[in-house]
ChimeraX commands (.cxc) that place a marker at each C-alpha (Angstrom):
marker #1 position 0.00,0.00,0.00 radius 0.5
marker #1 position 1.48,3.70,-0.84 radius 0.5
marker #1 position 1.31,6.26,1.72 radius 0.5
marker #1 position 0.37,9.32,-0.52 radius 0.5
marker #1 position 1.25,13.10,-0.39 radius 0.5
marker #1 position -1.65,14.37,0.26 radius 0.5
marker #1 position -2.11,16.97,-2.43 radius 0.5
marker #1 position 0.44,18.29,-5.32 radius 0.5
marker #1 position 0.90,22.10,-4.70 radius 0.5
marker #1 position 3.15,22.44,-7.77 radius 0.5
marker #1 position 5.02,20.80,-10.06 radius 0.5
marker #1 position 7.94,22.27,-13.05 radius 0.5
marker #1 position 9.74,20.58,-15.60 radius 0.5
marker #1 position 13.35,21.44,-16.72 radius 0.5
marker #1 position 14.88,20.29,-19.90 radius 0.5
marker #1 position 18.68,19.72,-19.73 radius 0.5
marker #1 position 20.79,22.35,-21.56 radius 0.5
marker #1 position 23.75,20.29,-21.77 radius 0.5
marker #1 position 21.91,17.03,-21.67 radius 0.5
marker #1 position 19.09,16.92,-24.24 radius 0.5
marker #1 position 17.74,13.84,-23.31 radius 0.5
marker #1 position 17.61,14.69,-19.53 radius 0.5
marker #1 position 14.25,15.57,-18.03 radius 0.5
marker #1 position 13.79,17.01,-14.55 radius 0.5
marker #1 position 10.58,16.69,-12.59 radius 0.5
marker #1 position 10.35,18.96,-9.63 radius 0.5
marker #1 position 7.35,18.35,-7.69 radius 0.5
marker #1 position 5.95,20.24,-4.22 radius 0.5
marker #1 position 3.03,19.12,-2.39 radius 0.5
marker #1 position 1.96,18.97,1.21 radius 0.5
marker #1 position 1.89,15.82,3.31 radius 0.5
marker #1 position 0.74,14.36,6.63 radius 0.5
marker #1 position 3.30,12.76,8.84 radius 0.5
marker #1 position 3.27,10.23,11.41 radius 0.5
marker #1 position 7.05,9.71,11.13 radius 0.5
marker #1 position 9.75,10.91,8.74 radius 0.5
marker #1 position 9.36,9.88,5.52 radius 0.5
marker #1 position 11.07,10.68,1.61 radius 0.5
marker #1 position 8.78,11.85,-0.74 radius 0.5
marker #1 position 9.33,9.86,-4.35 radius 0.5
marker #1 position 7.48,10.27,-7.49 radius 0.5
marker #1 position 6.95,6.27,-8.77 radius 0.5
marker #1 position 5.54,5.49,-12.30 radius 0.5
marker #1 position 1.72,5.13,-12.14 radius 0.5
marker #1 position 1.72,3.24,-15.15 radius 0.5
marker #1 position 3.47,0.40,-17.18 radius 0.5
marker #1 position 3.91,1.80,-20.27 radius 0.5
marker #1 position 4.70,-0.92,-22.84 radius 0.5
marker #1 position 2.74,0.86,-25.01 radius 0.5
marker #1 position 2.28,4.79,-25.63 radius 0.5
marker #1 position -0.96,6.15,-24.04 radius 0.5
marker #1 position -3.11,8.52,-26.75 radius 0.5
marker #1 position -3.22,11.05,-24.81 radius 0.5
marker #1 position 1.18,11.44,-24.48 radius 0.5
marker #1 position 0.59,11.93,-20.98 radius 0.5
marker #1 position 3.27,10.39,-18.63 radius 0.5
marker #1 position 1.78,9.62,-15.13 radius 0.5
marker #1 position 3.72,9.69,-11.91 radius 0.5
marker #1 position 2.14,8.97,-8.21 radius 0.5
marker #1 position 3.73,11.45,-5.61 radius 0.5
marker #1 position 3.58,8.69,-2.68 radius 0.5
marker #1 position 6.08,8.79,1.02 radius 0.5
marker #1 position 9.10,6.41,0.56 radius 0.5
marker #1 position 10.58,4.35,3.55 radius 0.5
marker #1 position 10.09,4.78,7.35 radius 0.5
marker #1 position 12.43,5.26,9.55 radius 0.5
marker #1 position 12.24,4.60,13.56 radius 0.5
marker #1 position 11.84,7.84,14.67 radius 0.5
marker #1 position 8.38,8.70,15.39 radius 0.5
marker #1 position 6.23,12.26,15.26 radius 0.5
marker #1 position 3.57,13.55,16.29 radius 0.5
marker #1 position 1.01,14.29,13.47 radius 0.5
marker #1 position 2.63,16.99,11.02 radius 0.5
marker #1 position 1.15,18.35,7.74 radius 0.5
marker #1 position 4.40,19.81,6.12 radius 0.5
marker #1 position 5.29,20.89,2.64 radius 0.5
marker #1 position 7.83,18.22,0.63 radius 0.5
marker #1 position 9.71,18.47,-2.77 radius 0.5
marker #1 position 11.01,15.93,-4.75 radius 0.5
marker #1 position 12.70,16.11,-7.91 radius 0.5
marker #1 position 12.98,13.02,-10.31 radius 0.5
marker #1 position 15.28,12.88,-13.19 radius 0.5
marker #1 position 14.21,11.39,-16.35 radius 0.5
marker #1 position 17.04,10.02,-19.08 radius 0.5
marker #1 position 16.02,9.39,-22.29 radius 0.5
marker #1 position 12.48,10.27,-22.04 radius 0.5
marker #1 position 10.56,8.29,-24.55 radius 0.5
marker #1 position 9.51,10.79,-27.82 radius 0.5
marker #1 position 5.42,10.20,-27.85 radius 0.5
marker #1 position 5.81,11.86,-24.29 radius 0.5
marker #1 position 3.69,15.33,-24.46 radius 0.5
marker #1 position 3.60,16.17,-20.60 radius 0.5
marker #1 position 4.02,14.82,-16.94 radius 0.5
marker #1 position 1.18,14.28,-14.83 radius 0.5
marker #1 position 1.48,13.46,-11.19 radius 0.5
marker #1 position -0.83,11.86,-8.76 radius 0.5
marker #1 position -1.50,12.82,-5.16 radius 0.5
marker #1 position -4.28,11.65,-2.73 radius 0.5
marker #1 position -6.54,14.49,-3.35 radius 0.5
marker #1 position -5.34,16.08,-6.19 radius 0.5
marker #1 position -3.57,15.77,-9.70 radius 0.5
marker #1 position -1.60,18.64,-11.55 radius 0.5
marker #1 position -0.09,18.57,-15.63 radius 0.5
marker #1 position 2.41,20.17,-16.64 radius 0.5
marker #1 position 3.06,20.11,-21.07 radius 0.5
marker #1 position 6.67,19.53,-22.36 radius 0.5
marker link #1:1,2 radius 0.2
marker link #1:2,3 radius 0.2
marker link #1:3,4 radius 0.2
marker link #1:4,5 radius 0.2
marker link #1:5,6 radius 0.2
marker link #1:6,7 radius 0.2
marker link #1:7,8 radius 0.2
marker link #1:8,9 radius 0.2
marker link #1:9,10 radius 0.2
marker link #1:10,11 radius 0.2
marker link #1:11,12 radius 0.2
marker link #1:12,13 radius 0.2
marker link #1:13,14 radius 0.2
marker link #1:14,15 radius 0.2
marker link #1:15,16 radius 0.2
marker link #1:16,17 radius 0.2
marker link #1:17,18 radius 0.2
marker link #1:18,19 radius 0.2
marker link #1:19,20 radius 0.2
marker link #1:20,21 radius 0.2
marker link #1:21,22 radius 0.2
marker link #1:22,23 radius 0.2
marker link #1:23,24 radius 0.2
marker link #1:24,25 radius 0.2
marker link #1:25,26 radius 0.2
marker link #1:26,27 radius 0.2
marker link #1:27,28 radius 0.2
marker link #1:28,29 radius 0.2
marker link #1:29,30 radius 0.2
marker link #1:30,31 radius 0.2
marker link #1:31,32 radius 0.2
marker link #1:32,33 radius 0.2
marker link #1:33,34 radius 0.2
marker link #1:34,35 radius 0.2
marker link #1:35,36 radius 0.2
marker link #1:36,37 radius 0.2
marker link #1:37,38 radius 0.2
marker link #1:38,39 radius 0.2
marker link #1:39,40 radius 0.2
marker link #1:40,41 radius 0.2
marker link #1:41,42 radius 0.2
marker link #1:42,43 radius 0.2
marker link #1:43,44 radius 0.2
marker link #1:44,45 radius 0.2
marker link #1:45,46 radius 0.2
marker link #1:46,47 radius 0.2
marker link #1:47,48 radius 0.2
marker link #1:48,49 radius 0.2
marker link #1:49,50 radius 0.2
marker link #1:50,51 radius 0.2
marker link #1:51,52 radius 0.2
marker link #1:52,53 radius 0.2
marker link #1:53,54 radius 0.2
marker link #1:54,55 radius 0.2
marker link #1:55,56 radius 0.2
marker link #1:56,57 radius 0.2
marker link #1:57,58 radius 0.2
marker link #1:58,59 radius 0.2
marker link #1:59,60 radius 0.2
marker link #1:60,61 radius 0.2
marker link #1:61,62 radius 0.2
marker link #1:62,63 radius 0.2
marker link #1:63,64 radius 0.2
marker link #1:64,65 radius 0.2
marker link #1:65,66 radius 0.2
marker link #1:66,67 radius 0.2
marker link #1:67,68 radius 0.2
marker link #1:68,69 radius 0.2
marker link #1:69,70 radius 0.2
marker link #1:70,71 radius 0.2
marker link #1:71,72 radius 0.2
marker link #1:72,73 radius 0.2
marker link #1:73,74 radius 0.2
marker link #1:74,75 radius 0.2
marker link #1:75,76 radius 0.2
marker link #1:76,77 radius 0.2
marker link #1:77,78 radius 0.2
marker link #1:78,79 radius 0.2
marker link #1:79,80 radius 0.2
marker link #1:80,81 radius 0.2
marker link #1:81,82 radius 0.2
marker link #1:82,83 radius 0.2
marker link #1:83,84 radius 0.2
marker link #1:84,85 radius 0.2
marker link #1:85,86 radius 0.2
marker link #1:86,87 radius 0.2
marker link #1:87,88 radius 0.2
marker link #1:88,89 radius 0.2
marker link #1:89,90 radius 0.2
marker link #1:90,91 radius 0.2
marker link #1:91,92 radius 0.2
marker link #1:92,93 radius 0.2
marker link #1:93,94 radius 0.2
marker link #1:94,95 radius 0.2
marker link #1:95,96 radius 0.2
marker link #1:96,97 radius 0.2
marker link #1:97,98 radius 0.2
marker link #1:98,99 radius 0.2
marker link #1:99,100 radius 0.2
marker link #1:100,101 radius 0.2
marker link #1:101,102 radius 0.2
marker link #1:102,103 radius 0.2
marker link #1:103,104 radius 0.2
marker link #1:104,105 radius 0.2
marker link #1:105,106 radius 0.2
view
């Protein structure tokens, strides 16, 4: 089971200047926390084949626990996610959160 963010605030994409088939996927969003966790952005999809729309989706989920616990904290998390050799029918990233989605076009 994923423990989701709990709603994408914003997300940006940056194309590499001296790497043009780099793709970086900065994502914010806010999160409720029971202990520290890493945000991660995971494929939502297996994408054997191209979807119509172009549209690659991401889920913005909490990544491993540690020990230490906390009380309850809603607290704003980035993540950024760096995509090599992006496949070409891609025409935007889309990433999931519990209670919210957000696009962004290539």
């Amino acid at each position: 089971m994923k423990d989701w963010v709990r709603f994408v605030k914003n997300i940006k994409i940056v194309k590499g200047g001296t790497e043009p088939d780099l793709l970086a996927i900065k994502a914010t969003g806010i999160a409720e926390l029971n202990q520290l966790l890493a945000p991660v952005l995971v494929s939502a999809k297996d994408y054997e084949s191209p979807p119509a729309d172009g549209i690659y989706e991401f889920d913005f989920v909490l990544g491993t626990t540690t020990e230490d616990e906390l009380t309850d904290v809603e607290m704003e998390v980035d993540v950024v996610f760096r995509f090599k050799n992006i496949p070409e029918w891609v025409k935007g990233i889309k990433v999931n959160a519990k209670e919210n989605s957000d696009i962004e076009l290539l």
